[in-house]
C-alpha positions as a Markdown table, in Angstrom:
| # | Residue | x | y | z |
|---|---|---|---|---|
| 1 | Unk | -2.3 | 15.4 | 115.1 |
| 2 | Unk | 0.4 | 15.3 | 112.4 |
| 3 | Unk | -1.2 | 12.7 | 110.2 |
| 4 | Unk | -4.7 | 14.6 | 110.8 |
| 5 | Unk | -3.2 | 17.7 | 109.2 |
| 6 | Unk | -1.4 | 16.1 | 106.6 |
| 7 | Unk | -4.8 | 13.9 | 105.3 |
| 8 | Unk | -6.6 | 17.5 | 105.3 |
| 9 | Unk | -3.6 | 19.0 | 103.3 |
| 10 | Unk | -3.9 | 16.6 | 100.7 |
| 11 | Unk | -7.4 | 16.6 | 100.7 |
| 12 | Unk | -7.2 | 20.4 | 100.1 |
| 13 | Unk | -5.0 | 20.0 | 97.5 |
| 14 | Unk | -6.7 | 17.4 | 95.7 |
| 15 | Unk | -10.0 | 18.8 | 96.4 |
| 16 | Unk | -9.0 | 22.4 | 94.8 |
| 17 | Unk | -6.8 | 20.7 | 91.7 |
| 18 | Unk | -9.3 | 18.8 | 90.5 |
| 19 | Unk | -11.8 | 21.4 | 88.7 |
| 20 | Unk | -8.9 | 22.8 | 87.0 |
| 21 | Unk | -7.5 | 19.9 | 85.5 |
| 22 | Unk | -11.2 | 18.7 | 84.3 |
| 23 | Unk | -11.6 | 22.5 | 82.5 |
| 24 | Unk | -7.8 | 21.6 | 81.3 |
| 25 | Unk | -9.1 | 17.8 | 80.0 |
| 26 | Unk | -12.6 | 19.1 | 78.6 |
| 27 | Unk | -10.5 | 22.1 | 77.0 |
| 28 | Unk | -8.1 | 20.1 | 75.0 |
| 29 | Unk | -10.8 | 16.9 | 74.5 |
| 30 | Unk | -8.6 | 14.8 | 76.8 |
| 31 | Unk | -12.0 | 12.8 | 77.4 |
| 32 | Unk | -12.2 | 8.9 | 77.8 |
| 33 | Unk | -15.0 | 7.8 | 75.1 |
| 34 | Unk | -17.5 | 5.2 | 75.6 |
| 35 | Unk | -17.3 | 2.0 | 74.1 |
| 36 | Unk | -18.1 | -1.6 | 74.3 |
| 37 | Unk | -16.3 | -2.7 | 77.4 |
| 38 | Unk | -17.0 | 0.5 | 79.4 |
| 39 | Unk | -19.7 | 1.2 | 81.4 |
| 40 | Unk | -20.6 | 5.3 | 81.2 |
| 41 | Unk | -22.2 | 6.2 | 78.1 |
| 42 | Unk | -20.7 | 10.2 | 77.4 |
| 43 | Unk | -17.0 | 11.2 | 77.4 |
| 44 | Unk | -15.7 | 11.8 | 80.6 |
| 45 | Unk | -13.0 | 13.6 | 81.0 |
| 46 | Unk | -9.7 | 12.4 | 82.3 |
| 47 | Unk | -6.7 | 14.1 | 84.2 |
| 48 | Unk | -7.5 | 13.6 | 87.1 |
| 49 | Unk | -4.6 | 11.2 | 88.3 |
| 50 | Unk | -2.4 | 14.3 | 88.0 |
| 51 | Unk | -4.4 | 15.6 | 90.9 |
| 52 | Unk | -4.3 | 12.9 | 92.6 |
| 53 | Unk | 0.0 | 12.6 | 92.0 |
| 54 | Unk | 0.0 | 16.6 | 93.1 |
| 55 | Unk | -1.4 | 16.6 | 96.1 |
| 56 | Unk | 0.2 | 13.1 | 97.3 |
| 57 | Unk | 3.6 | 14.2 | 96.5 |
| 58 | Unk | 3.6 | 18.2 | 97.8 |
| 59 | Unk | 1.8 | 17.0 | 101.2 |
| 60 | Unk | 3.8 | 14.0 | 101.6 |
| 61 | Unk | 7.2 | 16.8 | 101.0 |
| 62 | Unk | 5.5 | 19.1 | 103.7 |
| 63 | Unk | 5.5 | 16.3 | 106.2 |
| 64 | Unk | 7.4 | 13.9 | 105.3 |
| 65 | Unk | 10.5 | 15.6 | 103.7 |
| 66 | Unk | 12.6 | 14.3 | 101.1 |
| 67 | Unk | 13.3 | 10.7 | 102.7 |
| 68 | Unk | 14.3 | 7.4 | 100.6 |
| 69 | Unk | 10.5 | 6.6 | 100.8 |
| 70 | Unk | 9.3 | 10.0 | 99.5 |
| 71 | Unk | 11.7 | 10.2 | 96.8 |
| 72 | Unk | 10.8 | 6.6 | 95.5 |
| 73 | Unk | 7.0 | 7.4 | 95.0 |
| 74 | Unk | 7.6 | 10.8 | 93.9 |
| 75 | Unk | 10.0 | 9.4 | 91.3 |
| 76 | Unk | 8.5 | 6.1 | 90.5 |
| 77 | Unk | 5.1 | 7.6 | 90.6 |
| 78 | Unk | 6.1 | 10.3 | 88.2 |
| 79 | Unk | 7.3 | 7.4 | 85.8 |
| 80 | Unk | 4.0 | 5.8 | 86.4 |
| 81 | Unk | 1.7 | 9.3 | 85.6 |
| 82 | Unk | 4.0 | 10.1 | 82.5 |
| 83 | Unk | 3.1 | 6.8 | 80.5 |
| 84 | Unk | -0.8 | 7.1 | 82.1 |
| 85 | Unk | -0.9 | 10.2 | 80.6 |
| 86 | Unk | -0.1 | 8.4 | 77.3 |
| 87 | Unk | -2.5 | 5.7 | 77.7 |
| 88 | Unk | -4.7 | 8.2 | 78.8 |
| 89 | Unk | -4.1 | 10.1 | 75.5 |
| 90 | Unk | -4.7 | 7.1 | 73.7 |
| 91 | Unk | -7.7 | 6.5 | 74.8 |
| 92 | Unk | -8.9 | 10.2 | 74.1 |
| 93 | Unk | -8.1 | 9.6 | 70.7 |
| 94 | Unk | -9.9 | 6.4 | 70.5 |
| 95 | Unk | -7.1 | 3.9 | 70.2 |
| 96 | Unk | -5.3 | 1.6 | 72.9 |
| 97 | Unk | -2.4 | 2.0 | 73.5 |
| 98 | Unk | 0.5 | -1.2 | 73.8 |
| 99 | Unk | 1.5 | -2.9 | 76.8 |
| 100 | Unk | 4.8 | -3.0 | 76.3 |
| 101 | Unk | 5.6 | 0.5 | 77.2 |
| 102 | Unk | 3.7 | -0.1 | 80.2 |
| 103 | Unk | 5.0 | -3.1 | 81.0 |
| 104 | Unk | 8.5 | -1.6 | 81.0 |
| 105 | Unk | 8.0 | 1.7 | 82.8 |
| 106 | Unk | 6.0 | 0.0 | 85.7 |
| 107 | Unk | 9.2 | -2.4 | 86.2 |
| 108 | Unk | 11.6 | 0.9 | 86.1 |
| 109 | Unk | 9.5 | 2.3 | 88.5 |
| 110 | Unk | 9.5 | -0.7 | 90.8 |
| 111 | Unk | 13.3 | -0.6 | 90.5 |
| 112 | Unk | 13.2 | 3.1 | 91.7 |
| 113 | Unk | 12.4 | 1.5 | 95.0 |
| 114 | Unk | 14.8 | -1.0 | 95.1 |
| 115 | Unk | 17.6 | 1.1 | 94.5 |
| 116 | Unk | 16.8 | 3.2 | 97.4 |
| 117 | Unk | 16.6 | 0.4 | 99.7 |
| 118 | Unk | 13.2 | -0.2 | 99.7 |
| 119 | Unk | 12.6 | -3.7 | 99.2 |
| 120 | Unk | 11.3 | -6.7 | 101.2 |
| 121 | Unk | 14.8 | -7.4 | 103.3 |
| 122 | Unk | 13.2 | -10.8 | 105.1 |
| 123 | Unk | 11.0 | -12.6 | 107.5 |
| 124 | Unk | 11.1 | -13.2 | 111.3 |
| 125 | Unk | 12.3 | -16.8 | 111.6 |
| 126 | Unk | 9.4 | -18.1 | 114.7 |
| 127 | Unk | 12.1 | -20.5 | 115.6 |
| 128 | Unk | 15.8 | -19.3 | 117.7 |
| 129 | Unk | 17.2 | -18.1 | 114.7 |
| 130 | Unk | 16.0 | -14.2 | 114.3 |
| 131 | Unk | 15.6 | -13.4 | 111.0 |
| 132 | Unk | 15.5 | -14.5 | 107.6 |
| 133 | Unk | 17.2 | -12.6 | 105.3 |
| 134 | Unk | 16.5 | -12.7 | 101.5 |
| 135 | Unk | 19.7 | -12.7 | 99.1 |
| 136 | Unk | 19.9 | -9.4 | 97.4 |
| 137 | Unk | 18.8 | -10.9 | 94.2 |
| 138 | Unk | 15.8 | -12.0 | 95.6 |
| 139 | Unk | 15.1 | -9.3 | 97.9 |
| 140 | Unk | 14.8 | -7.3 | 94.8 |
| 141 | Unk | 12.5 | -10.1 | 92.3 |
| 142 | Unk | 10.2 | -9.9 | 94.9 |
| 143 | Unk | 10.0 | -6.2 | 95.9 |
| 144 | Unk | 9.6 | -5.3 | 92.0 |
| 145 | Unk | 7.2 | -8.3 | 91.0 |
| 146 | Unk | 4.8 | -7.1 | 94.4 |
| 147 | Unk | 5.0 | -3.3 | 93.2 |
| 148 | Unk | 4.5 | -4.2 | 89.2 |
| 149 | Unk | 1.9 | -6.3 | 90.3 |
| 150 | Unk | -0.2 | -3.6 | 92.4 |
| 151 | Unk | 0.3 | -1.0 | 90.2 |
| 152 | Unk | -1.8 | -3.1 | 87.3 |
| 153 | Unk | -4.6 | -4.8 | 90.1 |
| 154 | Unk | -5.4 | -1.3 | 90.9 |
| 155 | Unk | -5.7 | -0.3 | 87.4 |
| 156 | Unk | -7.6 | -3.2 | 86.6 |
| 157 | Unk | -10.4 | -2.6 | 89.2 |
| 158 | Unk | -10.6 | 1.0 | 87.6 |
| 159 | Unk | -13.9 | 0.2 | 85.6 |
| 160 | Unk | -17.3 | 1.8 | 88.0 |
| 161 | Unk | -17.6 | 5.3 | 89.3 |
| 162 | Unk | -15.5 | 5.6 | 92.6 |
| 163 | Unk | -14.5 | 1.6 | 92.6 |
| 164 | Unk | -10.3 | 2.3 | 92.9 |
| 165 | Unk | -10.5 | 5.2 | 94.8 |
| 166 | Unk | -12.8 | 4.2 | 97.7 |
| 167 | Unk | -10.6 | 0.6 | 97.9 |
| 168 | Unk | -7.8 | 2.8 | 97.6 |
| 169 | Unk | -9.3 | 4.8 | 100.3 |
| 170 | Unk | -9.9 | 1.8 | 102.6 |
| 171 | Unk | -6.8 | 0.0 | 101.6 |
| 172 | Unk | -4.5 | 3.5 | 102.8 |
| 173 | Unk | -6.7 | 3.4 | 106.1 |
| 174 | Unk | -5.8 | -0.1 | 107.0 |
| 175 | Unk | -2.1 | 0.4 | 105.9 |
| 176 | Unk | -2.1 | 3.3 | 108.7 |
| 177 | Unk | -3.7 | 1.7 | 111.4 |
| 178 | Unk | -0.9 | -1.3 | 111.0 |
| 179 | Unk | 1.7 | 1.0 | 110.7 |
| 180 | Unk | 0.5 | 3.3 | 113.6 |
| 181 | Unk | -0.1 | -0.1 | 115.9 |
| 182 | Unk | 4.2 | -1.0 | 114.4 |
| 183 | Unk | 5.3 | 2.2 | 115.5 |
| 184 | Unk | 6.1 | 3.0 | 111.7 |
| 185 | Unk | 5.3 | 6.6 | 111.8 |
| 186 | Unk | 6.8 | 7.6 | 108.2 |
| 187 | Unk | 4.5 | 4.7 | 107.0 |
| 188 | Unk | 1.7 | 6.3 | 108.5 |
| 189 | Unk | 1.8 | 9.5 | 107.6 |
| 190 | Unk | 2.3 | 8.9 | 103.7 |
| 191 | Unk | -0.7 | 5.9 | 104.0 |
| 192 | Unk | -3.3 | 8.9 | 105.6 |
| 193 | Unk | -1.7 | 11.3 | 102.8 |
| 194 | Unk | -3.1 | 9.0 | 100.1 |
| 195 | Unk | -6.2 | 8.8 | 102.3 |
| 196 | Unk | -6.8 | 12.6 | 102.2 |
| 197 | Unk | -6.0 | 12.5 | 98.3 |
| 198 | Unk | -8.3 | 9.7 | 97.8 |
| 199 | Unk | -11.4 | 11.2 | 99.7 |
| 200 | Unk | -11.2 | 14.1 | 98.0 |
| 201 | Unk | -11.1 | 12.6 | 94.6 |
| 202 | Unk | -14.0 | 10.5 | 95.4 |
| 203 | Unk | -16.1 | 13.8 | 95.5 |
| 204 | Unk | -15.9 | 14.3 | 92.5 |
| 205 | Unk | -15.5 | 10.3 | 90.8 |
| 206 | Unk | -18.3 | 8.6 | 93.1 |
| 207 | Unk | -21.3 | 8.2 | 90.4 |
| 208 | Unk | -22.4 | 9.9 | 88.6 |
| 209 | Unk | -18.4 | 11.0 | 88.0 |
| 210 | Unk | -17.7 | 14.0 | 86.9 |
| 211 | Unk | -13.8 | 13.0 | 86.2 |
| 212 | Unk | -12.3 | 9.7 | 85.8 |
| 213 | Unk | -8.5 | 9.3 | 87.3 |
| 214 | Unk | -7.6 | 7.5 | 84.0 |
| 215 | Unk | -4.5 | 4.8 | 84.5 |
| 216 | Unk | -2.7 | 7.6 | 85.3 |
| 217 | Unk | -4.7 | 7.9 | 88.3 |
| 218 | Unk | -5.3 | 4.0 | 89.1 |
| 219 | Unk | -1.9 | 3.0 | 88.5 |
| 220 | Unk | -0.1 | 5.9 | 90.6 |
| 221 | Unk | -1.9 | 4.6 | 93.9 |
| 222 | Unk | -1.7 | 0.9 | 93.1 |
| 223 | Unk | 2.1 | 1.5 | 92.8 |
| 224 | Unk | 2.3 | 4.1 | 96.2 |
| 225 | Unk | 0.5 | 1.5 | 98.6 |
| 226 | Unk | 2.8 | -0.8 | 97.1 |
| 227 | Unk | 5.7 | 1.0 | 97.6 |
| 228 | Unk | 4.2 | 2.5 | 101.4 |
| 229 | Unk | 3.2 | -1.4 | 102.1 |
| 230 | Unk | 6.7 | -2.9 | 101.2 |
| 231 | Unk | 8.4 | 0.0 | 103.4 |
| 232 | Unk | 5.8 | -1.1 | 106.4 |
| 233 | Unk | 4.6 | -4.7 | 106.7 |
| 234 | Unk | 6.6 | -5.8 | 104.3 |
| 235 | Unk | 10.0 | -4.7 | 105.3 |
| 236 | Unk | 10.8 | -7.0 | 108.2 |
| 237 | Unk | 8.1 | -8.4 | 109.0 |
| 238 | Unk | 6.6 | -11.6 | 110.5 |
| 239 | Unk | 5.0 | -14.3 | 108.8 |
| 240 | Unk | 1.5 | -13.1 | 110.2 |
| 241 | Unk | 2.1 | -9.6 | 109.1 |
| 242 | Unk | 3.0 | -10.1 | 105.4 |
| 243 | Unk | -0.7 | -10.6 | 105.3 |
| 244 | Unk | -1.5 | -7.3 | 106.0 |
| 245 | Unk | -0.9 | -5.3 | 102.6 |
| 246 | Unk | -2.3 | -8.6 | 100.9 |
| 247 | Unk | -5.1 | -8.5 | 102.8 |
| 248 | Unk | -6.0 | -4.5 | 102.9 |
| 249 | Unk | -5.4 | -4.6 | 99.3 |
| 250 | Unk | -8.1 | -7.9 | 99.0 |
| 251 | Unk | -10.5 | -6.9 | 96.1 |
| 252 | Unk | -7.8 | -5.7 | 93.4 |
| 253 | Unk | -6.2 | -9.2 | 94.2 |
| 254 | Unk | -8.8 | -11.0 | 94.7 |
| 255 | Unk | -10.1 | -9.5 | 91.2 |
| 256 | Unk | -7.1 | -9.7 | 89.3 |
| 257 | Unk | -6.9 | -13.7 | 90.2 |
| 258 | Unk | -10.3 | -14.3 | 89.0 |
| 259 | Unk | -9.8 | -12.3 | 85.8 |
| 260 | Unk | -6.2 | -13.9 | 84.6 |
| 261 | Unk | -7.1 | -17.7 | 85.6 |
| 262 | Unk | -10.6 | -17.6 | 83.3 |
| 263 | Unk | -8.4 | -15.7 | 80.6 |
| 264 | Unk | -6.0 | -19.0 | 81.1 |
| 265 | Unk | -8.7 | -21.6 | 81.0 |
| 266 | Unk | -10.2 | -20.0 | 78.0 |
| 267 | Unk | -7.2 | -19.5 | 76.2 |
| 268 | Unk | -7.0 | -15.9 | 75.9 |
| 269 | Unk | -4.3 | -13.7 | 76.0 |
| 270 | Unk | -3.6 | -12.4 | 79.9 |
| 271 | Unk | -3.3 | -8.9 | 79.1 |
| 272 | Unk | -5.9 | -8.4 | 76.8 |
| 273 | Unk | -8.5 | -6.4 | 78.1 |
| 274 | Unk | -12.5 | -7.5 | 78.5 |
| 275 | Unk | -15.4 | -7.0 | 80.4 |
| 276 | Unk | -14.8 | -10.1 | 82.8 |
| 277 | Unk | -13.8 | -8.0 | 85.7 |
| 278 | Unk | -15.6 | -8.5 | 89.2 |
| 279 | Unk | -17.2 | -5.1 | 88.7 |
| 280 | Unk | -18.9 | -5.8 | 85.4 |
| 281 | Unk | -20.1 | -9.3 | 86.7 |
| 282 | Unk | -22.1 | -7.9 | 89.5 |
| 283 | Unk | -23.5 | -5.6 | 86.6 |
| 284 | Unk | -24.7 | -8.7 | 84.1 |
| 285 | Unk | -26.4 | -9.8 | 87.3 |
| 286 | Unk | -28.3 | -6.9 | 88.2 |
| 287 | Unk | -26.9 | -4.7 | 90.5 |
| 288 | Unk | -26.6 | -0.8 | 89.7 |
| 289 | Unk | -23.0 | 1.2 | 89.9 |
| 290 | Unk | -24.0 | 2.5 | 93.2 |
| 291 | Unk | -24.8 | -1.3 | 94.6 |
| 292 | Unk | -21.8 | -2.6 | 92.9 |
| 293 | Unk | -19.2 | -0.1 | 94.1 |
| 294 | Unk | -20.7 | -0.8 | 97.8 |
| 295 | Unk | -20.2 | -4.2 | 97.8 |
| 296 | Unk | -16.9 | -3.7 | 96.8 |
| 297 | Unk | -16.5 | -0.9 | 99.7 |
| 298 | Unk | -17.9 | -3.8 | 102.2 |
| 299 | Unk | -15.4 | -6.8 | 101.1 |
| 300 | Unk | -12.9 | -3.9 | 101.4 |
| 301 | Unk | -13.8 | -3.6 | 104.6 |
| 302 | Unk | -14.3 | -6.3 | 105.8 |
| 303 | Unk | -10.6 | -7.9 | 104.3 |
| 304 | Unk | -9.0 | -4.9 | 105.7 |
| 305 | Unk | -10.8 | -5.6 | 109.9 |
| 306 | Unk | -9.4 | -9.3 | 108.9 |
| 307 | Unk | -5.9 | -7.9 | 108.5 |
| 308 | Unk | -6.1 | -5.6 | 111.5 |
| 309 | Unk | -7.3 | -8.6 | 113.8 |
| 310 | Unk | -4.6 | -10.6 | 112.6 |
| 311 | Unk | -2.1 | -8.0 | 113.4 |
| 312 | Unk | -3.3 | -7.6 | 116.8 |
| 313 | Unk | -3.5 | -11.0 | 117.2 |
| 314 | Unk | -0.4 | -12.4 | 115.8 |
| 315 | Unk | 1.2 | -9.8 | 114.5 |
């Protein structure tokens, strides 16, 4: 019943947050402008990741409390919503902002985590000897390359009405069902938390959006499932079950792999942004925003059932 009420809390939240900021945003032309690699053809304004940061953190703080896990993705995720803000800016103003910034504050954040002990400790060795552990060294490489890495897939996918926050959606609901079938309760309440804040966003981003999230948005939940995934499957886990966040967060992956080896192969640079993103490919060919984002809700899906069998399974 707990996670029930904590979903509806931040759906509340979200849900009643969201018309302000967008009067805040239209106020103060905080608007993202059209242009050649974007999709919607009249500002739209942005803000709403602060929403979406709101009523995550102050429902995870009513039912969760302030616990190592809750303090790294209210801290880290605060990190992540200041410099999306200043992207976000930016891109009101019509300008792009630098990467480096970004680059540096997403790998701060990451470190967040691993200072508060939440990092990937090991594997379950199948044979006699238990576990696995990592050294400390590279305990941490890999907890802050996995988070910097899902804080940016999720941003990427960030380019239809609805797309990250409905595989953000689907990706929070299969990190709960694992964490509920691990007996990972903490896990499960701050996955359904981002699921309630997700939903509710969605009623007001799903096309034709009436608010984008901005990489304020975007990059805040890529870098909380992150953060919830490497506290749940990826904190001791088995060699089956470190698929589970890899496979419940399937599109911005499998998206982000496509995008960076054709940048490599055509010699461009890897962080320079285009219109070669899944999304816009299933445009060229045809397909609506409405047909696009669905197929991407179905592959969600149907990655995240995958993961969940496997679990059950093997897990």
């Amino acid at each position: 019943m707990i996670p029930f009420i904590a979903a509806v809390t931040a759906f509340v939240i979200v849900f009643a947050c969201v018309p302000l900021v967008r009067r805040i945003a239209v106020r103060f032309g905080f608007v993202d402008k059209p242009s050649a690699r974007k999709i919607h053809a009249r500002p739209i304004p942005l803000l709403g990741g602060a929403a979406i940061y709101l009523g995550t953190v102050i429902a995870m703080f009513m039912f969760s409390g302030f616990t190592r896990l809750s303090v790294a993705i209210m801290i880290g995720g605060l990190l992540i919503v200041i410099i999306g803000l200043l992207d976000d800016t930016a891109k009101s103003k019509g300008y792009d902002f630098p990467v480096w910034p970004r680059v540096i504050v997403y790998v701060s954040a990451a470190f967040v985590s691993v200072l508060l002990d939440i990092r990937m400790l090991g594997v379950t060795d199948p044979g006699p000897g238990g576990m696995i552990m990592f050294p400390v060294w590279a305990s941490a490489a890999a907890t802050v390359l996995w988070i910097f890495a899902l804080t940016n897939m999720v941003n990427f996918i960030d380019g239809v009405d609805g797309l990250a926050a409905g595989v953000a959606m689907i990706s929070s609901l299969t990190l709960f069902v694992a964490a509920m079938i691990k007996g990972q309760f903490e896990t499960a309440v701050l996955s359904i938390i981002v699921l309630g804040a997700c939903t509710a966003f969605l009623t007001y981003n799903f096309y034709p959006a009436r608010i984008f999230m901005g990489d304020s948005g975007s990059a805040f939940l890529g870098f909380t499932l992150a953060v919830i995934s490497v506290n749940g499957a990826f904190k001791s886990a088995t060699l089956i079950s470190t698929l589970i966040p890899v496979l419940a967060l399937g599109v911005p992956i499998m998206d982000t792999v496509i995008v960076m080896t054709r940048r490599f192969f055509e010699g461009r640079g890897l962080h320079k942004a285009d219109n070669m993103h899944t999304h816009h490919v299933l445009m060229r060919w045809g397909l609506t925003q409405v047909q696009t984002v669905s197929f991407l809700y179905l592959l969600a899906v149907v990655f995240s059932l995958l993961s969940i069998v496997l679990l059950l399974a093997w897990g």
